[in-house]
C-alpha positions in Angstrom: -47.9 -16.2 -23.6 -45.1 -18.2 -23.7 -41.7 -17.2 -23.4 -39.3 -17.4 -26.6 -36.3 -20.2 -26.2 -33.2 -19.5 -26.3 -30.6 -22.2 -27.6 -27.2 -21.4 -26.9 -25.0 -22.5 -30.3 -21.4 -22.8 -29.6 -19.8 -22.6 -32.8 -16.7 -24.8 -34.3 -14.2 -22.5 -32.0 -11.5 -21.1 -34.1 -8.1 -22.2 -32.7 -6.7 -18.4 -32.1 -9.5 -19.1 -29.3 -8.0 -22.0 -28.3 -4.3 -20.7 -28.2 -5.2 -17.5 -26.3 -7.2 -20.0 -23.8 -4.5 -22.0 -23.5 -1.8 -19.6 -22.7 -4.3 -18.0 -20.2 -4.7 -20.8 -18.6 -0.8 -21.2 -18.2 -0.3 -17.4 -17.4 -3.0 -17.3 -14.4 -1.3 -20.9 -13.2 1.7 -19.3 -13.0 0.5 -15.9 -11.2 -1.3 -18.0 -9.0 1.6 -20.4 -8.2 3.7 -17.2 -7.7 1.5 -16.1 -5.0 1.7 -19.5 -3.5 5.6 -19.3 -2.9 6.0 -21.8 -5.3 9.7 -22.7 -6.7 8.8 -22.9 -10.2 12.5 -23.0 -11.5 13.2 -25.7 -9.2 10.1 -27.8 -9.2 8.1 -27.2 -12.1 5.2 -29.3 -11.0 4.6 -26.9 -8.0 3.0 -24.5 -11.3 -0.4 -26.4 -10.4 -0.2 -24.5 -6.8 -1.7 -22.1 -8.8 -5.1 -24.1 -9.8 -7.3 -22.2 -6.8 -6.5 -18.9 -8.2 -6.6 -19.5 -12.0 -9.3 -21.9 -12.3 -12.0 -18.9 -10.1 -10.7 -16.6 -11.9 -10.9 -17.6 -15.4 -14.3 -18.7 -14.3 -15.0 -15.4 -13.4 -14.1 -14.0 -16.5 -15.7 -16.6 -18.8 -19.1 -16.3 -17.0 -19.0 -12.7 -17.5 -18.5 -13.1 -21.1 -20.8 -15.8 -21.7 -22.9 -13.8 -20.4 -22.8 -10.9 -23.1 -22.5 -14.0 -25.2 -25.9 -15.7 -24.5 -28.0 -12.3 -24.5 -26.4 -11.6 -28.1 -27.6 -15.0 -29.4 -31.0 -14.1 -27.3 -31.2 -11.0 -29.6 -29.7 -12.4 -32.9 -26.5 -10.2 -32.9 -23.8 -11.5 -34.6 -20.8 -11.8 -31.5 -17.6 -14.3 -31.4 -16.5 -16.5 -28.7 -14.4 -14.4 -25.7 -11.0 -13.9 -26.5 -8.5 -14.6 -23.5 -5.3 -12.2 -23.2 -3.0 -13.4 -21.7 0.1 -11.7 -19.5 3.2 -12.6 -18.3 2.8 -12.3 -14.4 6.4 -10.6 -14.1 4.6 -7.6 -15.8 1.1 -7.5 -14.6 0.4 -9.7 -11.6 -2.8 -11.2 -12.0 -1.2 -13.4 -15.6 -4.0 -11.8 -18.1 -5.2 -8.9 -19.6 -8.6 -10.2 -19.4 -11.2 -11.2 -22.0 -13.6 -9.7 -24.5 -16.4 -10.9 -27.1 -16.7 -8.7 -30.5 -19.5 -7.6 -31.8 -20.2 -8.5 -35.7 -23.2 -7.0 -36.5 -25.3 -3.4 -35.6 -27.5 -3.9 -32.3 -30.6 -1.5 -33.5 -33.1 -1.9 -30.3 -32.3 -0.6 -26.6 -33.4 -3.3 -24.6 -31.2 -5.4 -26.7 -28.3 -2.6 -25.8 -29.2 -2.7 -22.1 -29.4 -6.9 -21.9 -26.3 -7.7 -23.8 -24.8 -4.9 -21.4 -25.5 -5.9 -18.3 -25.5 -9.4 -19.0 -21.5 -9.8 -18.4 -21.5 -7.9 -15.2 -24.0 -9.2 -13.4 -23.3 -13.0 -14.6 -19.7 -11.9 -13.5 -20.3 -10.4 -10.3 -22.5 -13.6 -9.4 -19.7 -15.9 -9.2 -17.2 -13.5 -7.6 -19.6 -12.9 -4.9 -19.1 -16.6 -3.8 -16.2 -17.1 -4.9 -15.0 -13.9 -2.1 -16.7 -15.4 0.3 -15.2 -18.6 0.3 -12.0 -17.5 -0.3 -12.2 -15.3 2.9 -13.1 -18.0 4.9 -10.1 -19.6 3.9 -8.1 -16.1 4.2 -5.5 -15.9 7.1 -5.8 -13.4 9.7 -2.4 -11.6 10.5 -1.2 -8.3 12.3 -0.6 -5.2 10.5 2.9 -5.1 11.7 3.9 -8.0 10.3 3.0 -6.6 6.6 6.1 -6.0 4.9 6.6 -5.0 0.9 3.1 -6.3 0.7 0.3 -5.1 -1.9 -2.3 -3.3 -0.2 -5.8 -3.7 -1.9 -8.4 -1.4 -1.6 -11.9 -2.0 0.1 -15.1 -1.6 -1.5 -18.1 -1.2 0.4 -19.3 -5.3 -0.5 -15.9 -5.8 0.5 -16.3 -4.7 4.0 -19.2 -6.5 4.4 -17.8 -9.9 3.3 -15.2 -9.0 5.4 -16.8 -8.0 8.5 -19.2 -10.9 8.1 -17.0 -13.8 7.6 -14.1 -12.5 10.4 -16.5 -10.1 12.3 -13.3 -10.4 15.3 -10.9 -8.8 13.1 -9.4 -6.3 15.1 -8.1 -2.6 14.1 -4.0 -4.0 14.6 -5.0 -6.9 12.0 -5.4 -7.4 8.3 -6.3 -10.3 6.3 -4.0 -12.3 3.8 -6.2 -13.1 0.8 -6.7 -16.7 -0.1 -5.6 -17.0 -3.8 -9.7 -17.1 -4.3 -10.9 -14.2 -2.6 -7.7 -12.3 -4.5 -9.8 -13.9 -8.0 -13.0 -13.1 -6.5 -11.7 -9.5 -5.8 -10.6 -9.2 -8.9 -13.6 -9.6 -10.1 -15.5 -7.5 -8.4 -13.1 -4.8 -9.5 -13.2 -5.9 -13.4 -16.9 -5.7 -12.5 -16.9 -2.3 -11.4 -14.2 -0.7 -14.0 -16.7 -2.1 -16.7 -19.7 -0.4 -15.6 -17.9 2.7 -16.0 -20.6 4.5 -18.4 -18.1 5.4 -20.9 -18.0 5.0 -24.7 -18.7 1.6 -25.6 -18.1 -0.4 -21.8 -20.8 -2.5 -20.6 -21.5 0.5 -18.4 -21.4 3.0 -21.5 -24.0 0.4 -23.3 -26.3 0.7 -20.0 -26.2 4.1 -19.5 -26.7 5.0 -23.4 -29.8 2.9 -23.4 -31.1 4.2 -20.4 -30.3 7.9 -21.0 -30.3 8.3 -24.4 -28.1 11.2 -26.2 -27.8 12.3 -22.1 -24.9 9.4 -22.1 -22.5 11.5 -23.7 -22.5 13.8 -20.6 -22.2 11.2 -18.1 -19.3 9.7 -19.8 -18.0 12.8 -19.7 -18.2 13.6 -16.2 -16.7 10.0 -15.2 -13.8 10.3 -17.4 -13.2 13.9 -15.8 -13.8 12.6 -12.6 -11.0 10.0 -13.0 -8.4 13.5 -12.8 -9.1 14.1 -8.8 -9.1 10.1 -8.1 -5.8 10.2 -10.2 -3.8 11.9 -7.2 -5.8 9.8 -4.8 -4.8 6.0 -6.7 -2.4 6.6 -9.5 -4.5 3.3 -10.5 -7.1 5.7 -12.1 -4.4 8.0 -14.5 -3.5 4.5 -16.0 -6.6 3.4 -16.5 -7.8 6.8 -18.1 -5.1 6.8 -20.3 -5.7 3.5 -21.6 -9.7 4.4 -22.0 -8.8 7.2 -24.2 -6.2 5.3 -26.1 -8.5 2.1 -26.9 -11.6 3.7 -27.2 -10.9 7.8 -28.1 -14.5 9.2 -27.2 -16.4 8.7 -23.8 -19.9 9.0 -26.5 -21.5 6.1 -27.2 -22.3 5.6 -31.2 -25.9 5.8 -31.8 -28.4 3.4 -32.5 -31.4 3.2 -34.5 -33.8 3.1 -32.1 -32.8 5.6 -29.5 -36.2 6.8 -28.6 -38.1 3.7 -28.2 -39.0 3.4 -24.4 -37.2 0.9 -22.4 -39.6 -2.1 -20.4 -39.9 -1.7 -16.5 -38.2 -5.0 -16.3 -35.3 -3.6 -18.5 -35.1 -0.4 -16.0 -34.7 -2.1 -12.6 -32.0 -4.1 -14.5 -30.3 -1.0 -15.4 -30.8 0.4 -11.6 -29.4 -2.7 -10.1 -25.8 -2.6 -12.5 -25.9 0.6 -11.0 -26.2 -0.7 -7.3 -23.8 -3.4 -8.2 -21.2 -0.4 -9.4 -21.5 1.6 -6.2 -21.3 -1.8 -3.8 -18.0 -2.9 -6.3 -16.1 0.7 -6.2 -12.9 0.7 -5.0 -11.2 4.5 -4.2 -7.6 3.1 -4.1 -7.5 -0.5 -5.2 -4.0 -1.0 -5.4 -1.4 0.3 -2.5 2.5 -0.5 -2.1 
C-alpha cells in the first residue's frame, strides 16, 4: 500500500505575516549585533553583525513551526502561517517573543493530536542540534575569572555532551563564550524543551493528552506544581509559570472526539522520543547573572 502524498500549499501570506516577519527579522539583527559589540548608533551598517545569530535562529523557529504546519495540512486541519513576535532587545535579549501557528479548525483523531504536536519540536530540535554544534566549534574558550557581569546559561544534559565533545580539553578554571550560533542553537534547545512541557494546550500538553488520555490533566498538574520548588532554584521558572497561567488558565487539555481510539506503535515511539528529547533539553537554571 502506498503511502498518501502530502502537498504542502502555502497560501497568499497575509501581510500582518509579512510585517511581524519583517520586524523579527530586524529585532533578532539587532540582538545579535548587540552581542557582537557592534556600534549601532555610530555605524549603522555594523546591524548586519548580527546575521549569524538572527538568521539560525529564525531558522530554528520557522522549522519548528513549519513543522506543526506541514503535519496540519497532512491531516487536513485548518492552521495559518507562523506568526513572528517580535521584541525590542533592550527588554528581552534574544529580539523576539517567538512564533506560533493557530489552529482554525477542531483536530478530532489522536494520532493527528500527537503528529501535529511533536511535529514542531522535533523539526526544531533537528536544526538546533547542528546549529550548537557548529556554533561551539566556533565558541571561544576563556577562564572563569575573566567572566565579569556576564549571563551565565544553564547546561542541559545534550548540552554537556556537545560541550564535552567538541572542547573535550576544557578545564574546570574555563568556560566557553558562546558563538552567536550556539547562543541560537541553545535557544532552541530551550524553546524546545519549555514546549514540551505537558501542560494545557503546549506541544507537550497535545503529546501527553494523546498518549494519556483524561490521565493528562494530572500530569499537567504535577508539572505546573513542580515549577514552585524550581522557582527558588531559577527565578526563570516563577516567570514562566506565571505567564502559563495567564495565556493559557488551565494545565487540562480540552477534549477531543476521539479520546479512546488507540494510538499506532509508530505514533507511540514518537511520543517516547519528545519525551527523550525533553529530558536531554532540560535546563535546571537556564539563566544566571
Amino acid at each position: 500500500m502506498m503511502a498518501e502524498k502530502v502537498i504542502l500549499i502555502i497560501p497568499k501570506i497575509p501581510r500582518v505575516h509579512w510585517i511581524l516577519f519583517l520586524l523579527t527579522i530586524f529585532t533578532t539583527l539587532l540582538a545579535g549585533a548587540i552581542m557582537e559589540g557592534a556600534q549601532i548608533f555610530s555605524n549603522p551598517l555594523e546591524i548586519f553583525k548580527g546575521i549569524p545569530f538572527s538568521f539560525t535562529l529564525l531558522f530554528i523557529l520557522g522549522t519548528h513551526e513549519f513543522g506543526h504546519y506541514y503535519y496540519a495540512q497532512k491531516h487536513r486541519v485548518d492552521a495559518t502561517l507562523p506568526y513572528f513576535i517580535p521584541a525590542p532587545p533592550f527588554l528581552f535579549l534574544i529580539g523576539t517573543f517567538g512564533a506560533f501557528i493557530k489552529i482554525k479548525s477542531p483536530i478530532y483523531r489522536k494520532d493527528a493530536l500527537l503528529q501535529i504536536g511533536a511535529a514542531g519540536p522535533i523539526a526544531g530540535f533537528i536544526i538546533a542540534v547542528p546549529a550548537l554544534i557548529i556554533g561551539l566549534l566556533l565558541s571561544e574558550v576563556i577562564e572563569k575569572n575573566d567572566i565579569q557581569g556576564a549571563i551565565i546559561l544553564g547546561d542541559s544534559i545534550l548540552m554537556k555532551i556537545l560541550t564535552f565533545i567538541t572542547h573535550p580539553g576544557l578545564l574546570e578554571s574555563q568556560d566557553i563564550m558562546l558563538h552567536p550560533i550556539a547562543f541560537a542553537g541553545w535557544i532552541g534547545l530551550l524553546v524546545t524543551m519549555l514546549n514540551l512541557l505537558p501542560i494545557g494546550q503546549l506541544d507537550g500538553g497535545h503529546i501527553a493528552y494523546a498518549m494519556l488520555g483524561e490521565k493528562q490533566d494530572i500530569i499537567g498538574k504535577l508539572a505546573f506544581f513542580l515549577l514552585i520548588p524550581l522557582s527558588f532554584y531559577s527565578i526563570n521558572w516563577l516567570i514562566w509559570g506565571v505567564l502559563l497561567l495567564l495565556l493559557m488558565r488551565s494545565v487540562k487539555h480540552p477534549p477531543i472526539q476521539d479520546i479512546h481510539a488507540p494510538l499506532s506503535y509508530k505514533d507511540k515511539q514518537i511520543g517516547y522520543a519528545c519525551l527523550i528529547i525533553f529530558i536531554l533539553c532540560f535546563i535546571p537554571a537556564p539563566f544566571k547573572i
